[in-house]
C-alpha positions in Angstrom: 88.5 67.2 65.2 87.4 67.7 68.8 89.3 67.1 71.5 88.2 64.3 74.0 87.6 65.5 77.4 88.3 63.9 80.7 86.0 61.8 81.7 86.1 60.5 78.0 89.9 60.2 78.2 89.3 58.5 82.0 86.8 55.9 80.3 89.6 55.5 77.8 92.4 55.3 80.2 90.7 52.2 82.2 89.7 50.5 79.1 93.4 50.7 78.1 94.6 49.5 81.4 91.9 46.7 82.0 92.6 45.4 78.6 95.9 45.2 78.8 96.9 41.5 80.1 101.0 42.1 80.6 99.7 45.7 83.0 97.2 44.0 84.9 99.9 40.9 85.0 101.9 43.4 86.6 99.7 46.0 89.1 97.5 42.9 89.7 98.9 40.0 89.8 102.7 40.9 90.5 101.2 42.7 93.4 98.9 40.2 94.7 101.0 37.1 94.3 104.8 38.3 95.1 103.0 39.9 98.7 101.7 35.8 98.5 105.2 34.1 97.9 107.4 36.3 99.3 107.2 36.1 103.2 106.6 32.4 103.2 110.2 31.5 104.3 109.8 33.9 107.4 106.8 32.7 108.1 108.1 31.7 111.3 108.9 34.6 111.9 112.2 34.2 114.4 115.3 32.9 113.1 116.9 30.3 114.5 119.3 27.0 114.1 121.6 28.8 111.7 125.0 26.4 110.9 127.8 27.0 112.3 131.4 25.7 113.7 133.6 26.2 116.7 137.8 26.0 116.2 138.6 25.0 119.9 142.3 26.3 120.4 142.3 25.4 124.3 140.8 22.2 124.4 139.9 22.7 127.9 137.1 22.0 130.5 135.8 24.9 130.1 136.3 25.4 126.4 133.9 22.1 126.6 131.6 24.1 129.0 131.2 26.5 126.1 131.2 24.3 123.4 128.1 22.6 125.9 126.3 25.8 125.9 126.4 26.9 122.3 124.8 23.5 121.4 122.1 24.5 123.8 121.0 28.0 121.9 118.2 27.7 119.5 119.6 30.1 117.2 122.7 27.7 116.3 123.2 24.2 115.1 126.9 23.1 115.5 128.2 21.3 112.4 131.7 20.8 113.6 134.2 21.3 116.3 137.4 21.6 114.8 141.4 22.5 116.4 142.2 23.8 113.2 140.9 27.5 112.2 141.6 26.6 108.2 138.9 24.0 108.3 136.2 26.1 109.6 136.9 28.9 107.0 136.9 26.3 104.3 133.0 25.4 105.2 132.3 29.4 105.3 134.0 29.8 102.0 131.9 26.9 100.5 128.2 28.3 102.2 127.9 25.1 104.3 127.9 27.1 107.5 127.6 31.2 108.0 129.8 31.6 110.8 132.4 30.3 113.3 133.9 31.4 117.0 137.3 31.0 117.9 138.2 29.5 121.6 142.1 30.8 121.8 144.9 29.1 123.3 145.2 29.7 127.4 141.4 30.3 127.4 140.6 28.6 130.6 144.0 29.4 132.1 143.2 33.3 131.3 139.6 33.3 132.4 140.5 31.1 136.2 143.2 34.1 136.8 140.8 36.6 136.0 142.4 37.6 132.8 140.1 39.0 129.9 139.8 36.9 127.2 138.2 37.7 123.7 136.3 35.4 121.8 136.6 35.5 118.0 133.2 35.5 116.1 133.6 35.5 111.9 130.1 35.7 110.7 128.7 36.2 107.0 127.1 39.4 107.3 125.4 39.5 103.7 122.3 38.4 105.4 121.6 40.6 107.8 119.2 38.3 109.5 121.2 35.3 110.0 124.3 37.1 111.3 122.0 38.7 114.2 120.8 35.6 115.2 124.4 34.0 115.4 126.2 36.6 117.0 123.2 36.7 119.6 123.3 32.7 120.2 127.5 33.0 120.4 127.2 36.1 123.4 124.2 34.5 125.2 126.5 31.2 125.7 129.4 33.2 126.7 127.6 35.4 129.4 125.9 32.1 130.3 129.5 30.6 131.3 130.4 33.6 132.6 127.6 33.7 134.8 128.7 30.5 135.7 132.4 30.9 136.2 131.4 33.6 139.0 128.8 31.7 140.7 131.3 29.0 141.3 133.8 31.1 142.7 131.0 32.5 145.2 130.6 29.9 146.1 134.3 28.6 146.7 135.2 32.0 148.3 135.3 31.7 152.3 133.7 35.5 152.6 131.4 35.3 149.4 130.8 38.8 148.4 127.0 40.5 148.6 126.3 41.9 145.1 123.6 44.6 145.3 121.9 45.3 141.6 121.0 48.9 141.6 120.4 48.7 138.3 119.2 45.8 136.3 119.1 45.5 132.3 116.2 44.4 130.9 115.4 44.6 127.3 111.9 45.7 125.6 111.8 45.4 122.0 109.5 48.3 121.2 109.3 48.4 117.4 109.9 44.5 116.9 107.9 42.7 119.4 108.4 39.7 117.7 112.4 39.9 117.3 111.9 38.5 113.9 111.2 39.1 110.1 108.2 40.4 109.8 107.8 43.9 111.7 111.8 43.8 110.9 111.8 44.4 107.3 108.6 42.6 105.6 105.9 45.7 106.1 108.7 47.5 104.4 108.9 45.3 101.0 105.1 45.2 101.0 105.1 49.2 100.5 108.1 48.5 97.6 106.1 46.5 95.8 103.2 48.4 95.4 105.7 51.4 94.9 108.0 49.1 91.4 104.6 47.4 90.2 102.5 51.1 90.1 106.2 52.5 88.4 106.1 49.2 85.9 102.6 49.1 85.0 102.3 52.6 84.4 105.7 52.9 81.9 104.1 50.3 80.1 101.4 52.0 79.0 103.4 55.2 78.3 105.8 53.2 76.6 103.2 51.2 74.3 101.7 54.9 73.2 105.3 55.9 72.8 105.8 53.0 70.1 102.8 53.1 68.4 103.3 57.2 67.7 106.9 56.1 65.9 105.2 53.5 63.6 102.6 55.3 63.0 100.8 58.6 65.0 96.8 58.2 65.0 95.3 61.7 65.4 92.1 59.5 65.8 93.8 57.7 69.1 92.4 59.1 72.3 96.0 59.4 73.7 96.7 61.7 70.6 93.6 63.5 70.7 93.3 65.3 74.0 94.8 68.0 75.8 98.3 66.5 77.6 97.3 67.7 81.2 94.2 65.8 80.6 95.8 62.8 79.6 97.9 62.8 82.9 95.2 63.7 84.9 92.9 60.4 83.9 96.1 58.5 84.0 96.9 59.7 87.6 93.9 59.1 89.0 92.9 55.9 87.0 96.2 54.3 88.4 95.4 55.9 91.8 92.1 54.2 91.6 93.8 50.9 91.8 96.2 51.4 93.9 94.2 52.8 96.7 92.5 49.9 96.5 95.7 47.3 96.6 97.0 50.0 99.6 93.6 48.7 101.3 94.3 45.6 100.5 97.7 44.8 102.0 97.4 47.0 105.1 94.1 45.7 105.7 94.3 41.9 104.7 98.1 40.9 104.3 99.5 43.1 107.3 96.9 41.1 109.8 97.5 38.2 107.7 101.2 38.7 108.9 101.0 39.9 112.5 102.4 43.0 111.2 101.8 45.9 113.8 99.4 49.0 112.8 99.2 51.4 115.0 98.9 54.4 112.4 95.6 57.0 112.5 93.4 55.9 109.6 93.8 59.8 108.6 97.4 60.0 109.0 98.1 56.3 107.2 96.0 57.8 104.6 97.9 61.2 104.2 101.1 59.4 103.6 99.7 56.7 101.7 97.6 59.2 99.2 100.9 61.4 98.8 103.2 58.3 98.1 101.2 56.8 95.5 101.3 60.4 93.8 104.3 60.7 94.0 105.6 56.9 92.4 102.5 57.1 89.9 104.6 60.5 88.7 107.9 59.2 88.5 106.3 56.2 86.2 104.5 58.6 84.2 107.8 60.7 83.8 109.9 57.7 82.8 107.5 56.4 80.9 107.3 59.8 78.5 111.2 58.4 77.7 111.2 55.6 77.0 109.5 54.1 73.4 110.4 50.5 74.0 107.5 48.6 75.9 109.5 45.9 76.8 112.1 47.9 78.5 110.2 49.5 81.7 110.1 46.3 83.5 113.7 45.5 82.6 114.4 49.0 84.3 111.8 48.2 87.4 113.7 44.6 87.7 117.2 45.7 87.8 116.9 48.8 89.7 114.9 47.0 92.4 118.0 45.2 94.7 119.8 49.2 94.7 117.1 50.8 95.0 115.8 48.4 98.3 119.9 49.0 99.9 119.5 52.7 99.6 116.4 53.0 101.6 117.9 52.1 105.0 116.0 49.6 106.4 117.7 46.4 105.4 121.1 48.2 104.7 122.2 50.2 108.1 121.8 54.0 106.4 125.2 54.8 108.8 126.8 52.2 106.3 125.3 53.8 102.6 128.2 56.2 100.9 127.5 59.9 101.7 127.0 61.1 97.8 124.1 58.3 97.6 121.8 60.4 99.9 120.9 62.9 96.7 119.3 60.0 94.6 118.0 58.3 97.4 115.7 61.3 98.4 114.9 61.2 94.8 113.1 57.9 94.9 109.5 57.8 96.5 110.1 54.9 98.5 112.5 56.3 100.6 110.1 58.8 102.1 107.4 56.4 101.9 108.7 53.9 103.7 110.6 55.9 106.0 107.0 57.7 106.8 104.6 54.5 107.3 107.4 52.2 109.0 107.3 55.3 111.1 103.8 55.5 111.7 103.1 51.6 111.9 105.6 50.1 113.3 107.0 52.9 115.8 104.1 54.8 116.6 105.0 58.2 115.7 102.2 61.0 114.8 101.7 62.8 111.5 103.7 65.6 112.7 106.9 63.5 113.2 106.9 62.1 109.6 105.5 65.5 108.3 109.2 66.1 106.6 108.6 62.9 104.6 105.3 63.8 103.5 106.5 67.4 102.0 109.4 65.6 99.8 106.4 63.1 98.8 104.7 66.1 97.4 107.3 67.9 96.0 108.2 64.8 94.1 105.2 64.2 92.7 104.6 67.4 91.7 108.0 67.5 89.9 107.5 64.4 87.7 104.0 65.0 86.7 105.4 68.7 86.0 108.2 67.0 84.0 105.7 64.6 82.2 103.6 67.0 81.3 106.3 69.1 80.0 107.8 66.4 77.5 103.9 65.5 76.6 103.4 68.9 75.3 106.9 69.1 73.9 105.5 66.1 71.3 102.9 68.2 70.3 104.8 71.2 69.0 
């Protein structure tokens, strides 16, 4: 019998893909409608009016001035005002509010004889967000009395002191214009998608070849009856196909849908972009050689998503990840290819600068399609 040659096998591969509803559920429309869904609660973009409490130890003037100014920051809505630091804990514990500040005792005696007094702030920093945008509303009020407190006594002095800036602070967001969601984290979730639903859809299909060969192994089956580097060369670039398309579509369409900067070369976006989908479409093809379940590969994508998304650094600070995770997290395509285009888009580095990224993007790919190919050929023998 004579063996099927690639563009046979490509015609093959696409038929196999396009009429398969529970793939193109997944490449297509996982893709399409989780980049949909997903960034509709940040829409806004900024966040703001997050609940929280004050314990008022002093009970003061000034602990009132405070108090006065928190209500005033956009980023916090005060739910209650309490003497007692137990009740305050208890609404953290219960998720009615995500964080607190403590006014101690001898707060306004401390500060009127100059005497440095702390403020406590107990956030809930599991959402990374949120506990920005408190800690930012509790210091802006602070420095806003303190500001305040030092005016007053300016003006009280008999010799008012001449304060000469030299220097001035002034803060420019460069890679998050916006301060928000968005450019923060949300161009990086649109690239893992792409990357879990091209992993997904392309196990499936290994996986449903995989099963059928255990009940029963048609030599007449096109997957069966062609040379294995051919096989994973259709089913590369077949896959490909798609999702340069989808890459198109969400740095085109759903970044400007988003305000999401772009300030990559067109070559140098497509470099890294060309390289990463290589290099995911491999490790797919190379898990999917293992497994002979179909119903397992998106039970794999699903649950390795949430450790996978921590180990790439950008919600997770990377200072914070364990040391011996670095190994498998270079290991996984993301990583680099996230690393790489949030480099490129949102900070406006050049090719060169990310050029490290795009070499482990190669090297992996290389190495799973080598490994794929390997175990393909292995079932032949």
């Amino acid at each position: 019998m004579a063996k099927l040659r690639f563009f046979e096998v490509l015609k093959q591969e696409l038929r196999a893909i396009f009429t398969n509803s529970t793939i193109l559920l997944i490449i297509l429309g996982g893709s399409i409608i989780y980049a949909l869904l997903y960034p509709t609660p940040y829409r806004s973009d900024v966040i703001d009016a997050q609940s929280v409490a004050i314990v008022d130890e002093d009970d003061s003037m000034l602990s009132k001035e405070l108090i006065f100014y928190i209500k005033a920051m956009p980023q916090l809505k005060l739910l209650l005002t309490t003497k007692e630091e137990k009740n305050a804990l208890n609404l953290l514990e219960k998720g009615e509010i995500l964080g607190y500040v403590k006014i101690p005792h001898k707060f306004s005696k401390n500060l009127l004889l100059g005497i440095t007094t702390p403020l406590e702030y107990i956030a809930n920093a599991s959402y990374f967000s949120a506990y920005g945008a408190i800690i930012e509303g509790f210091n802006t009020a602070a420095s806003a009395l303190s500001e305040h407190i030092k005016l007053e006594r300016k003006l009280k002095s008999p010799t008012p002191l001449k304060e000469s800036k030299l220097l001035q602070k002034e803060g420019i967001p460069l890679f998050n214009p916006t301060l928000g969601y968005m450019n923060y984290a949300l161009a990086a979730v649109l690239i893992f998608i792409l990357h879990q639903t091209g992993i997904g859809g392309i196990m499936i299909l290994c996986a449903k070849e995989n099963e059928a060969n255990l009940k029963f192994k048609d030599p007449h089956a096109y997957y069966n009856n062609t040379h294995p580097f051919i096989l994973i060369s259709a089913r590369l670039l077949t896959f490909s196909s798609i999702y340069i398309a989808l890459f198109a579509l969400f740095f085109g369409f759903f970044f400007e849908k988003y305000h999401i900067s772009t300030t990559a070369n067109i070559a140098d976006f497509w470099i890294i972009s060309l390289s990463l989908i290589f290099s995911f479409l491999s490790l797919g093809l190379f898990l999917g050689t293992l497994i002979k379940n179909a119903t397992l590969p998106m039970q794999i994508v699903l649950a390795s998503s949430l450790p996978i998304v921590f180990l790439l650094g950008f919600i997770w600070p990377r200072d914070l990840i364990p040391a011996f995770l670095d190994i498998p997290a270079h290991l996984i395509p993301a990583y680099h290819g996230i690393n790489a285009l949030l480099r490129l888009n949102q900070m406006d580095a050049s090719l060169r600068d990310v050029m490290g990224y795009f070499y482990w993007l190669l090297f992996l790919g290389i190495l799973y399609s080598s490994l794929a190919l390997y175990l393909k050929s292995k079932e032949r023998l």
